[in-house]
C-alpha beads as a LAMMPS data file, in Angstrom:
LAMMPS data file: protein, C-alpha beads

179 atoms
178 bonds

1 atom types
1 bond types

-500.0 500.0 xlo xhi
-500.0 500.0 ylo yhi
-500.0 500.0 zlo zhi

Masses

1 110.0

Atoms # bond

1 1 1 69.170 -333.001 -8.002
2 1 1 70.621 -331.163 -11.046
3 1 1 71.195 -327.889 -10.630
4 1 1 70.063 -324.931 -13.015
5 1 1 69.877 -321.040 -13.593
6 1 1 67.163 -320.947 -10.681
7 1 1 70.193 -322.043 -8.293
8 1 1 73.134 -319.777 -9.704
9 1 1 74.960 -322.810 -11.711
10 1 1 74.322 -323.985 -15.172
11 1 1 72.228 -327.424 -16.504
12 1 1 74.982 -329.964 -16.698
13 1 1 74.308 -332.312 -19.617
14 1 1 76.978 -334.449 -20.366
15 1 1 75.860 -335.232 -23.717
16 1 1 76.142 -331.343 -24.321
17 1 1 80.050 -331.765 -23.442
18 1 1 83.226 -333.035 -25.042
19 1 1 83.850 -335.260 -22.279
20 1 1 86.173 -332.549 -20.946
21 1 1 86.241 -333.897 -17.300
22 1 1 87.549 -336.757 -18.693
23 1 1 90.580 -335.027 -20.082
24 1 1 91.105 -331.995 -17.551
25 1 1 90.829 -334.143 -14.372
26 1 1 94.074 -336.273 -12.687
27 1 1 93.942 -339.899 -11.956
28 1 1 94.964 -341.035 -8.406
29 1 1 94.155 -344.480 -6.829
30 1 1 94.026 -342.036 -3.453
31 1 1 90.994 -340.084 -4.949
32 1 1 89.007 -342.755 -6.118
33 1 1 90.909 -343.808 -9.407
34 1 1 92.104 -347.392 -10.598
35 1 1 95.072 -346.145 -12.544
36 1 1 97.146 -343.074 -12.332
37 1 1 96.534 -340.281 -15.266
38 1 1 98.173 -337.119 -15.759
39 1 1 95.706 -333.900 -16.042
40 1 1 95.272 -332.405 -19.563
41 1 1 95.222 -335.619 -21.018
42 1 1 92.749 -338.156 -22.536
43 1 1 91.236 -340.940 -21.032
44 1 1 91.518 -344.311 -22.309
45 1 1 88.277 -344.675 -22.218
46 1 1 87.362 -341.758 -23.735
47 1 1 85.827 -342.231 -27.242
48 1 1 86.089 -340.240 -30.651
49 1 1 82.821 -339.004 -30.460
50 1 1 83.463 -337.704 -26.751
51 1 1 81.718 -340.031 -24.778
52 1 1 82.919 -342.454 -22.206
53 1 1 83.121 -346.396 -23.207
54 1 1 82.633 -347.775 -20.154
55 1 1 79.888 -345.315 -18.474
56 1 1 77.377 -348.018 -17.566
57 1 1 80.129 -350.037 -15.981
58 1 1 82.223 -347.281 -14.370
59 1 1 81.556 -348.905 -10.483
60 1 1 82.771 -352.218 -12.069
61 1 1 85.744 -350.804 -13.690
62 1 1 87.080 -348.879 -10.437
63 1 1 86.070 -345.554 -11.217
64 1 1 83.142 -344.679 -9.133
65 1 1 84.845 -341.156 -8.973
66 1 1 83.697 -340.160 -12.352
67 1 1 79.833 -340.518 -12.007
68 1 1 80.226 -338.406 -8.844
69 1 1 81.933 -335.522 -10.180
70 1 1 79.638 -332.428 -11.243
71 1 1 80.855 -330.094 -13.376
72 1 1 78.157 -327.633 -12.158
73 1 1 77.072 -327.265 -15.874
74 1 1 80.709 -325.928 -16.718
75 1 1 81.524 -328.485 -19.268
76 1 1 78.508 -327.713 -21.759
77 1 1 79.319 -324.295 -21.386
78 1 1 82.897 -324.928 -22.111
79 1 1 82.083 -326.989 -25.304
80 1 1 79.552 -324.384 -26.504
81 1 1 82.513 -322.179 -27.032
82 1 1 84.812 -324.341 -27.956
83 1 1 82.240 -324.975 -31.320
84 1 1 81.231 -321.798 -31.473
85 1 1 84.659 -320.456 -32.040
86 1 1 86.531 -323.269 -33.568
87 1 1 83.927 -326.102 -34.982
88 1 1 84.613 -329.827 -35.092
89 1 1 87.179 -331.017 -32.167
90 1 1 89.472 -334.111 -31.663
91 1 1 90.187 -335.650 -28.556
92 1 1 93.654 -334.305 -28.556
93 1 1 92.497 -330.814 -29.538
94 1 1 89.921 -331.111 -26.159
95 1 1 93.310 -331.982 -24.194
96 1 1 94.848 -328.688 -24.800
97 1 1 91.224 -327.022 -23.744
98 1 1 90.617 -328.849 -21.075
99 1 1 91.936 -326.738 -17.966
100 1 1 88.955 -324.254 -19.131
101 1 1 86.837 -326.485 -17.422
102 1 1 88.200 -325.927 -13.658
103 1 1 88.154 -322.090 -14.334
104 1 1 84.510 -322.027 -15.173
105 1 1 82.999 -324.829 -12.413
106 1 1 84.368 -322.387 -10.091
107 1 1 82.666 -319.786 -11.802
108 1 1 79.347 -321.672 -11.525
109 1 1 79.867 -322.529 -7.562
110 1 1 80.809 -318.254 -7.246
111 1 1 77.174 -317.693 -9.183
112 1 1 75.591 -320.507 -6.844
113 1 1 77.021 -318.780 -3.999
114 1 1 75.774 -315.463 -4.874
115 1 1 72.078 -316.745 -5.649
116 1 1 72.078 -318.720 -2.598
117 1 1 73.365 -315.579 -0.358
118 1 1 70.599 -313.055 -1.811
119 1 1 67.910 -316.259 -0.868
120 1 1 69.179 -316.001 2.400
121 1 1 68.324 -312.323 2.769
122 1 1 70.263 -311.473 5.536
123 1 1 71.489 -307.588 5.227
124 1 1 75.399 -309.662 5.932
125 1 1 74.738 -312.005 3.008
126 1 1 73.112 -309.544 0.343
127 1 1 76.377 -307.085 0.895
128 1 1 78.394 -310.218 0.125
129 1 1 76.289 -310.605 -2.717
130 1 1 76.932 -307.585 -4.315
131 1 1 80.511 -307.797 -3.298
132 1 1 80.932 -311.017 -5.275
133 1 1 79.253 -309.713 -8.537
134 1 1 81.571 -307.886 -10.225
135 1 1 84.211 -311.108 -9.201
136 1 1 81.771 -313.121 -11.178
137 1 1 81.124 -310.274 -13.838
138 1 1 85.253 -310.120 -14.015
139 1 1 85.871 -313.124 -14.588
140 1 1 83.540 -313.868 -17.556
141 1 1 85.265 -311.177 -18.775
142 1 1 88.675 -312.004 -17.974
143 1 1 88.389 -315.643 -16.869
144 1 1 90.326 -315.002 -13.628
145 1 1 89.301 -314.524 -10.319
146 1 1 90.574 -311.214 -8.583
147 1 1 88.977 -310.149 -5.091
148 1 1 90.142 -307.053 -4.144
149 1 1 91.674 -307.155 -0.215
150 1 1 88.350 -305.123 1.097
151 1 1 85.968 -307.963 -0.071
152 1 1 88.663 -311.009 0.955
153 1 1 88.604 -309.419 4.529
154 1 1 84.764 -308.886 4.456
155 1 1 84.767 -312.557 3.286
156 1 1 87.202 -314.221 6.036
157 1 1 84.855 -312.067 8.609
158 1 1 81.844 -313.650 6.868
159 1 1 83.466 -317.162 6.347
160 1 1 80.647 -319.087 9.147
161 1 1 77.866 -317.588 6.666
162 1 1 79.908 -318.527 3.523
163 1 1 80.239 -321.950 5.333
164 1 1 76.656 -322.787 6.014
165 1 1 74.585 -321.513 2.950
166 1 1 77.615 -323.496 0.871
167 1 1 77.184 -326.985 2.971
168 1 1 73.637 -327.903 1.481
169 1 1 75.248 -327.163 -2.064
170 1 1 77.958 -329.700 -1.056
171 1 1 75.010 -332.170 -0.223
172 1 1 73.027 -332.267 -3.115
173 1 1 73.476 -335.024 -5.464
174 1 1 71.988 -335.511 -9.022
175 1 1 71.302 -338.069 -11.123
176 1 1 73.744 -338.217 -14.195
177 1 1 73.201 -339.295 -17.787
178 1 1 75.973 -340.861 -19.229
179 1 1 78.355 -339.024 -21.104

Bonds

1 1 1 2
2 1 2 3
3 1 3 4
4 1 4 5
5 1 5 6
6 1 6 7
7 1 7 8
8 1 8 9
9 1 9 10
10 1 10 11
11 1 11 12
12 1 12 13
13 1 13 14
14 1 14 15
15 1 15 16
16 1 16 17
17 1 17 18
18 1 18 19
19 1 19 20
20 1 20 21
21 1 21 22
22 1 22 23
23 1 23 24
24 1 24 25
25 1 25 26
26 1 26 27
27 1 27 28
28 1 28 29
29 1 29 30
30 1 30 31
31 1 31 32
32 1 32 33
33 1 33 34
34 1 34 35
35 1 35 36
36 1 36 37
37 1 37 38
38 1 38 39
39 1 39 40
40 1 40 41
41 1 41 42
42 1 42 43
43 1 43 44
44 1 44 45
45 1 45 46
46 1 46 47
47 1 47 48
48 1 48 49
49 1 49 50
50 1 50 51
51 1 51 52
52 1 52 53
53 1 53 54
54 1 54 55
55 1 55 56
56 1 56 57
57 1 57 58
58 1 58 59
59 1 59 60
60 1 60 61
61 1 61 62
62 1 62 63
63 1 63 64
64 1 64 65
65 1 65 66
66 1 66 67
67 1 67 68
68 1 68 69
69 1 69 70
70 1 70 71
71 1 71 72
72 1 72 73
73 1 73 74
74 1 74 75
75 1 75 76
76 1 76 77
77 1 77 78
78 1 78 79
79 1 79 80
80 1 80 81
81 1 81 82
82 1 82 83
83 1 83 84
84 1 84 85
85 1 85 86
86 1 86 87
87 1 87 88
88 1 88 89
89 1 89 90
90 1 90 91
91 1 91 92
92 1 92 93
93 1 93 94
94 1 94 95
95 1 95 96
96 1 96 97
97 1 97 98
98 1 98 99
99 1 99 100
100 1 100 101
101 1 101 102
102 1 102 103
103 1 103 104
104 1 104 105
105 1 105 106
106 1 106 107
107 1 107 108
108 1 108 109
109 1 109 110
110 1 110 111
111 1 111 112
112 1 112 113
113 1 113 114
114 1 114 115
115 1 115 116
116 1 116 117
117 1 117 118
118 1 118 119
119 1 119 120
120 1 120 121
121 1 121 122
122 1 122 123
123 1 123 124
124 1 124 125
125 1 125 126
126 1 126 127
127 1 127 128
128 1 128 129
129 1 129 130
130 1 130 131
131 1 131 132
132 1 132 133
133 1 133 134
134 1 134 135
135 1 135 136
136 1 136 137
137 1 137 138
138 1 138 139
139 1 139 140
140 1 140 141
141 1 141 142
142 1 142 143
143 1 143 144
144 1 144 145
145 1 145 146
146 1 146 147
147 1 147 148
148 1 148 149
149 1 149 150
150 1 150 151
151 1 151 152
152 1 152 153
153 1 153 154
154 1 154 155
155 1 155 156
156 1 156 157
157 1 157 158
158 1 158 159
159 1 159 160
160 1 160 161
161 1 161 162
162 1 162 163
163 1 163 164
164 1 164 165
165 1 165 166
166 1 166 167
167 1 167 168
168 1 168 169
169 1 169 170
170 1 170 171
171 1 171 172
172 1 172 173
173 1 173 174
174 1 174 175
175 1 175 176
176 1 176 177
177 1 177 178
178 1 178 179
């Protein structure tokens, strides 16, 4: 199921993206990699015009990994601002952008959390809610996460809540276009 504004996250559309999973991410045979790949670099099997060469084959090829990931709509978002503020990119010039991605899929899981939380309507989980805003808010702003000690505590007291509206998050799966 892809995931949307409705839910908190963004549309992920691959063919919106620079392929920027493929670059950010480490390779590891452990988590479901043929070949070990540092983070921040290209793929071999990235192509020039960002898209991945062997996408239809990526079971075949020993990376079953890749067509699981979700982004949570972070990587279009990332790439939108990487043209808007620089134009035509490179492959190596998506390297050294790369680690923007992992900043702003957590920022998409924090604005999934929120939504689901204020759907769950409990007074507990709309506090938390509004708690969690101005993290979000901050870091679109700032592009780090800071949670002040009041909210981390009200947080760690709320974790079982946390926990179970975030579980059928972690279930859902979507189909994927190729990159």
């Amino acid at each position: 199921m892809g995931r949307g504004a409705e839910d908190g996250g963004w549309p992920t559309d691959c063919a919106q993206c620079f392929g920027l999973c493929c670059v950010a991410l480490a390779h590891q045979p452990a988590a479901g990699f043929p070949a070990v790949k540092a983070s921040d670099t290209v793929c071999c099997h990235l192509n020039d015009d960002f898209r991945c060469s062997v996408f239809e084959r990526l079971e075949a090829e020993g990376f079953p990994i890749c067509r699981a990931y979700d982004c949570y709509g972070a990587g279009p978002v990332v790439s939108d601002r990487m043209r808007a503020e620089w134009g035509p990119w490179t492959p190596p010039m998506v390297a050294g952008a790369a680690g923007h991605l992992l900043g702003f899929r957590e920022l998409a899981r924090l604005r999934m959390l929120i939504v689901a939380l204020r759907r769950e309507g409990s007074p507990e989980a709309v506090e938390l809610a509004a708690r969690l805003d101005p993290v979000a808010d901050a870091f679109r702003r700032t592009g780090r996460v800071e949670i002040d000690a009041e909210t981390a505590q009200f947080m760690r007291w709320h974790e079982p809540l946390i926990s179970a509206i975030l579980a059928p998050l972690k279930e859902q799966t979507k189909p994927r276009e190729g990159p």
